[in-house]
SERO-4910 file (N, C-alpha, C, O; in steps of 0.05 Angstrom, whole numbers):
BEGIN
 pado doro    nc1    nc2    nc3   cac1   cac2   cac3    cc1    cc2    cc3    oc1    oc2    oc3
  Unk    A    534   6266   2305    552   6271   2327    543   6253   2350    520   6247   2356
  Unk    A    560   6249   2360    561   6229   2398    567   6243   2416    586   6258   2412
  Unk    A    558   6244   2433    564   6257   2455    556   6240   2485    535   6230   2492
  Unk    A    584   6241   2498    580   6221   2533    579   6253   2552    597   6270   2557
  Unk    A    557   6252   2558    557   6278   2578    552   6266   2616    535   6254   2629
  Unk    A    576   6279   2621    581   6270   2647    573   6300   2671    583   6323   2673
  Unk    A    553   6286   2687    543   6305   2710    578   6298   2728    588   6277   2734
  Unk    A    587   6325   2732    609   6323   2749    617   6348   2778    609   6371   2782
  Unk    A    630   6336   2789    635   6358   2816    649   6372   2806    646   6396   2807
  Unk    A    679   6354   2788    707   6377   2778    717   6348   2757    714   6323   2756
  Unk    A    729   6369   2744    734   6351   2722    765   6375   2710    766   6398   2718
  Unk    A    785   6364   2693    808   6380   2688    816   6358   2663    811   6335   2659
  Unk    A    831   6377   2648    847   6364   2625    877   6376   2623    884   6399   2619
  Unk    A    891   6352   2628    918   6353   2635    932   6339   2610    927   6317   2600
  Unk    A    957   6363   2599    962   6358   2578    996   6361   2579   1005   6383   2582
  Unk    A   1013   6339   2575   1049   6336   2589   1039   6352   2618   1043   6376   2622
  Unk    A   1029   6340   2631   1030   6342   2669   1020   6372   2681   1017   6383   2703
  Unk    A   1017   6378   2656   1005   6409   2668    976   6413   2663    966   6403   2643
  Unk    A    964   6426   2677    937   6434   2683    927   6452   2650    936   6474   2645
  Unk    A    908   6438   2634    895   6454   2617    882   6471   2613    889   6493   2607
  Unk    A    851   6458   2619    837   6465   2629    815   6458   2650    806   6436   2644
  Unk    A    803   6466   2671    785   6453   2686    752   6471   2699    744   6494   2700
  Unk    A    744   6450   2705    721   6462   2716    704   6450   2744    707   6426   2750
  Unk    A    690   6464   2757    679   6455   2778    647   6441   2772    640   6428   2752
  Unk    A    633   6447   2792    610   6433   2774    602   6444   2753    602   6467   2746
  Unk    A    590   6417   2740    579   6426   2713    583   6397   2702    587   6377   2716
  Unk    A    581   6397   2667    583   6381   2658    616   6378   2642    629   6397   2634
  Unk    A    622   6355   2641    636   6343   2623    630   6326   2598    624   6302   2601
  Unk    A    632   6337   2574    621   6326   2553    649   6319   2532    667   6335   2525
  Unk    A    646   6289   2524    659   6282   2499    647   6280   2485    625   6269   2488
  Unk    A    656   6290   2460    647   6301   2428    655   6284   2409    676   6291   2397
  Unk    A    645   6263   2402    653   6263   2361    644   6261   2348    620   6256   2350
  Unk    A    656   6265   2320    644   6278   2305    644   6249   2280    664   6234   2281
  Unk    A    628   6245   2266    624   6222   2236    633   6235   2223    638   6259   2225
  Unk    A    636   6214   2199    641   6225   2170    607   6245   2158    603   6262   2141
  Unk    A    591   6232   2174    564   6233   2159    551   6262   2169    533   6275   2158
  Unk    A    567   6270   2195    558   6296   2208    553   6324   2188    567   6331   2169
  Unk    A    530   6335   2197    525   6354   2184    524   6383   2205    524   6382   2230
  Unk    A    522   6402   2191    520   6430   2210    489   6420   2233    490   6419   2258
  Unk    A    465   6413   2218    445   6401   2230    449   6391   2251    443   6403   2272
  Unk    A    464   6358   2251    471   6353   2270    485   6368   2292    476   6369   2315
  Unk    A    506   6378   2285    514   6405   2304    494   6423   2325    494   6424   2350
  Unk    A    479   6435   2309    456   6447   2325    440   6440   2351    436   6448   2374
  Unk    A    431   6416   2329    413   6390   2351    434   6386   2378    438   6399   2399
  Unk    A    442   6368   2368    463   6368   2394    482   6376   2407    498   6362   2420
  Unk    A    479   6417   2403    491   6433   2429    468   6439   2436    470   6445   2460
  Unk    A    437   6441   2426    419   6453   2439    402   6434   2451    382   6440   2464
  Unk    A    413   6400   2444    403   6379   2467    425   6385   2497    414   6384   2519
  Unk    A    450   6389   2496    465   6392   2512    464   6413   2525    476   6411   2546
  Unk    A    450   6441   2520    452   6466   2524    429   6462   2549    429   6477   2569
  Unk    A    412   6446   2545    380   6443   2549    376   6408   2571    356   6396   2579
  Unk    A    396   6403   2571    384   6365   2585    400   6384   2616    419   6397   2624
  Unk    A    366   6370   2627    362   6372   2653    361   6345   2665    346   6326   2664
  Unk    A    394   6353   2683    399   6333   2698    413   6338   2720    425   6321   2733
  Unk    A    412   6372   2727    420   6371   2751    395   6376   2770    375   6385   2760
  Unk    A    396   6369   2802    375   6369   2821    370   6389   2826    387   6407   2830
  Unk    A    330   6393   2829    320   6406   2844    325   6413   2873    348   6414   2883
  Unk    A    306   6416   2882    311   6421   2907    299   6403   2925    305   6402   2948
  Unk    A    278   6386   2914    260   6359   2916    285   6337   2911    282   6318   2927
  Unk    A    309   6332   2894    328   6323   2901    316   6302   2864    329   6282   2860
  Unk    A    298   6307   2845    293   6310   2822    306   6315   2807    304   6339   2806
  Unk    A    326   6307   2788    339   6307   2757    320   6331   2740    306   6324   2721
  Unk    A    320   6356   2747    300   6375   2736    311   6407   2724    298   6426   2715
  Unk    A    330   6404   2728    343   6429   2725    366   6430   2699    373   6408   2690
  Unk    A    374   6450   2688    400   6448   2664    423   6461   2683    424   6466   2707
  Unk    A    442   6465   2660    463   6474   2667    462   6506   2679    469   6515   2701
  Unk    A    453   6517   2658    445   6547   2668    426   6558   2691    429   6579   2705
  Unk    A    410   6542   2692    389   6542   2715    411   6535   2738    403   6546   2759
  Unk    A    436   6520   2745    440   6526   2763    470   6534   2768    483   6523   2786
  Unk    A    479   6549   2755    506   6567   2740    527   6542   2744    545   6544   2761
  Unk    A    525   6525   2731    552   6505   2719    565   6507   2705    556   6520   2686
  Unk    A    587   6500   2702    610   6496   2676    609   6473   2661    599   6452   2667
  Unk    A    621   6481   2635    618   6463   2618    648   6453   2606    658   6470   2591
  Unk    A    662   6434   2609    692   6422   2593    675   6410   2576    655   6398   2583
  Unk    A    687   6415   2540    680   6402   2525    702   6384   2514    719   6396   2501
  Unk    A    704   6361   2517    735   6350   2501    732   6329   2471    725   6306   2476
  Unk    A    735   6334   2449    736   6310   2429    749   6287   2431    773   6287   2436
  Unk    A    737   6271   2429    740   6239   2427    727   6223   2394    705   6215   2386
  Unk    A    747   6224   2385    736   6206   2361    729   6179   2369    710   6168   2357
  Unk    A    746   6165   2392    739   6137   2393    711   6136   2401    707   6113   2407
  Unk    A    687   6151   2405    663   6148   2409    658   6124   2380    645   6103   2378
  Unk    A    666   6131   2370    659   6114   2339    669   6092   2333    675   6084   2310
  Unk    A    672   6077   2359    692   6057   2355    673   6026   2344    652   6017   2355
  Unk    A    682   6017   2327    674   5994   2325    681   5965   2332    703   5959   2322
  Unk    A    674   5953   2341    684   5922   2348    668   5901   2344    666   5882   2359
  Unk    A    651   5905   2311    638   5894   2302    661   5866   2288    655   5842   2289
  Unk    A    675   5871   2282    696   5844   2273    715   5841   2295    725   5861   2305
  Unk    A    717   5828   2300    744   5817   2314    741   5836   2349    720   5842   2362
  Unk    A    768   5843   2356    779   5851   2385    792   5882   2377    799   5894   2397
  Unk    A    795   5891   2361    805   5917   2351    796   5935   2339    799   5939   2315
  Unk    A    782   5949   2356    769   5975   2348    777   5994   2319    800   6002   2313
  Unk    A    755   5996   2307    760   6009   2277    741   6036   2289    722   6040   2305
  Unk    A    753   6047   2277    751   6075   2272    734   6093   2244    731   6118   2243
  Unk    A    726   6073   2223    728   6087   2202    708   6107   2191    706   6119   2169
  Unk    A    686   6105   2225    662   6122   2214    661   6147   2234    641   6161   2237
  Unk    A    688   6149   2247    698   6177   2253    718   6191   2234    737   6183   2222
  Unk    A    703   6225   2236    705   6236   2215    744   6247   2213    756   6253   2234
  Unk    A    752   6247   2198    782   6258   2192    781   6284   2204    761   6298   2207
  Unk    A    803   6290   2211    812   6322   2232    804   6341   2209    794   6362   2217
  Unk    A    806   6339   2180    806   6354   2173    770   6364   2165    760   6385   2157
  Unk    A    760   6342   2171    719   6354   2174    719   6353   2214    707   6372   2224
  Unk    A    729   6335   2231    723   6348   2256    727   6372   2268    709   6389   2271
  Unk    A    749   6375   2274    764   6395   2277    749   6422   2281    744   6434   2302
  Unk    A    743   6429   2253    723   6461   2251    707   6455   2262    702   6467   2282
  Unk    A    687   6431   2253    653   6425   2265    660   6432   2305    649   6450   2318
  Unk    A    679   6413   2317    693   6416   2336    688   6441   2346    672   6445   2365
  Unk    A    703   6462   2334    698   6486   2343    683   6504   2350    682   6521   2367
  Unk    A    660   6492   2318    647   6503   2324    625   6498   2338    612   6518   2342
  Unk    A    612   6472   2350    610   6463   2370    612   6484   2402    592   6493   2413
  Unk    A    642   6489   2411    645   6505   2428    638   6535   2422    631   6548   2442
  Unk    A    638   6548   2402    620   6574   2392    598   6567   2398    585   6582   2413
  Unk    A    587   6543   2387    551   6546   2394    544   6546   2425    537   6563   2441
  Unk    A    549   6527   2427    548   6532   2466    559   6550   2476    561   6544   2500
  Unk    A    569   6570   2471    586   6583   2489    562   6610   2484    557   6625   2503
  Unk    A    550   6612   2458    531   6633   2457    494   6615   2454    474   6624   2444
  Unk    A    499   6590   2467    469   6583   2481    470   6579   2505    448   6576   2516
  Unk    A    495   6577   2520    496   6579   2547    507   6605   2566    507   6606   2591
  Unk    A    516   6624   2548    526   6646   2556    541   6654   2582    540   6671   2600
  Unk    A    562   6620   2568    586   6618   2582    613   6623   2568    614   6632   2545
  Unk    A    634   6618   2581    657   6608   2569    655   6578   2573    648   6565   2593
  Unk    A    661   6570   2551    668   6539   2549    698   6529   2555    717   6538   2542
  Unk    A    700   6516   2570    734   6504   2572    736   6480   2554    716   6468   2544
  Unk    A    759   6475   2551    761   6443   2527    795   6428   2526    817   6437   2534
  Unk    A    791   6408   2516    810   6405   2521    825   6407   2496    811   6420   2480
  Unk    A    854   6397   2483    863   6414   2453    851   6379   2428    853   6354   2429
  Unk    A    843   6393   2414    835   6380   2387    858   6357   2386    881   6365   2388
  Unk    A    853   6324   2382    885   6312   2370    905   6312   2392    927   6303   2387
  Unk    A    901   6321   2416    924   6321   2432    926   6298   2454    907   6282   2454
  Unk    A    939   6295   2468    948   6266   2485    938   6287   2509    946   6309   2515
  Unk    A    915   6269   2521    900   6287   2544    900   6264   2572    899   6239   2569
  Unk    A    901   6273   2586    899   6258   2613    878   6282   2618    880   6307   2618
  Unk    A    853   6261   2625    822   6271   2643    818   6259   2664    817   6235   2669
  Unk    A    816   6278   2678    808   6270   2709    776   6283   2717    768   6306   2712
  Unk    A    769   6272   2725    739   6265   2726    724   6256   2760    723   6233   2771
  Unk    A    711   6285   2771    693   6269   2800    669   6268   2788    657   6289   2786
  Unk    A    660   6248   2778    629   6245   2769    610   6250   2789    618   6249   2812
  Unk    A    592   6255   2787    570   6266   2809    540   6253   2803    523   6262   2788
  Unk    A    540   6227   2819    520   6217   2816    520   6186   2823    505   6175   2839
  Unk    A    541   6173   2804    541   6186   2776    512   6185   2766    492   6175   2775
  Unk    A    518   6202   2739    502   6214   2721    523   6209   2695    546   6217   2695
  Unk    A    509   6194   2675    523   6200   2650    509   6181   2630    507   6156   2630
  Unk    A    498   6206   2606    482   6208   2589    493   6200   2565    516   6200   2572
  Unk    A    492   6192   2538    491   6183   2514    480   6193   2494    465   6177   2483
  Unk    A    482   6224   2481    469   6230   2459    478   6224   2437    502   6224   2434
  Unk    A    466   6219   2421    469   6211   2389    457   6235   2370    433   6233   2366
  Unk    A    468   6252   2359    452   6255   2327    433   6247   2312    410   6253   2308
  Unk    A    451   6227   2303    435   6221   2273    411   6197   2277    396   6187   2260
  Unk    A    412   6189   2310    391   6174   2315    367   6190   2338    346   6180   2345
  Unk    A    378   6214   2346    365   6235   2354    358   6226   2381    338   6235   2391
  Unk    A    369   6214   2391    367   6202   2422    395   6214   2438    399   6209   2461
***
């Protein structure tokens, strides 16, 4: 799994012009998922995301998580994390996983975080035409990987 995790002020997912879902501070994270993803992977990286401290101390230090300082979390899927543009000018796709293995992993994704952060998770809809709006705060924005464990 990939994940772009964005330190943000407010962030919203707007879906035909209407408000989806949104959140104030906290993080904004895009999700996708490989063909190669396993439940493993899953784990790893809600409980790297559950756990990366990168909001400020009080020293003004990258030292704190999400829960340490009661943030929200929008999670939205993005397959194009997997984009390739190893040939040519046109991004291939073929080592993101089909809706029909994302999708659940997807979900369940927001189950795991939602009971390691003992929040509600907001998100935006699986497959759907999303307009994200985004105040980054920092910026701050991180790059986790899975299967390379970074």
């Amino acid at each position: 799994m990939r994940a772009v995790v964005q330190r943000v002020l407010k962030a919203s997912v707007n879906i035909k012009q209407e408000i989806h879902s949104q959140i104030g501070c906290g993080l904004l994270v895009f999700l996708a998922v490989s063909e190669t993803d396993t439940h493993e992977d899953l784990i790893w990286i809600c409980k790297k995301i559950a756990n990366l401290r990168i909001f400020n101390d009080k020293l003004g230090k990258m030292n704190l998580s999400l829960t340490e300082v009661g943030a929200e979390l929008l999670l939205v899927s993005q397959f194009t994390l997997y984009a390739s543009t190893v040939k040519g000018n046109r991004p291939s796709f073929l080592t993101s996983a089909k809706p029909e293995k994302a999708e659940p992993l997807f979900q369940h994704a927001v189950k795991e975080l939602e009971t390691l952060l003992g929040i509600k998770i907001q998100t935006g809809v699986f497959g759907a035409d999303m307009q994200i709006q985004i105040m980054n705060d920092g910026p701050v924005t991180i790059i986790i990987d899975s299967q390379l464990k970074e």
